[in-house]
C-alpha positions, 0 to 999 in steps of 0.5 A: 096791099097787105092792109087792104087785105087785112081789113077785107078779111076782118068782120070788123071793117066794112068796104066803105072803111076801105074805101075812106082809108084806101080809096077802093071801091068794093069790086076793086077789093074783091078783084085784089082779094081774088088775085091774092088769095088762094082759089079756096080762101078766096071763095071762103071770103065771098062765102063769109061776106055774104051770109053776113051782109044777109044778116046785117043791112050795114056789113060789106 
């Protein structure tokens, strides 16, 4: 789990790197994210993920 979590959190890895090392899909990741982050962080992340897929065709 720890894993997973570090690698939804770093700007660097893409649900679909998730999704080959862990076999998560990317709601799987989010309902992990939201049950193990803190209300706050959680909503910090989907904030974060998505300005960034709006910026690139290929991120989260």
């Amino acid at each position: 789990m720890g894993e997973v979590i570090q690698m939804a959190l770093s700007d660097h890895v893409s649900f679909d790197q998730i999704r080959a090392a862990h076999g998560l899909s990317a709601d799987e990741v989010k309902a992990l994210m939201r049950r193990e982050l803190a209300p706050g962080s959680y909503r910090a992340w989907r904030r974060r993920v998505r300005r960034f897929s709006d910026r690139r065709a290929s991120y989260k």
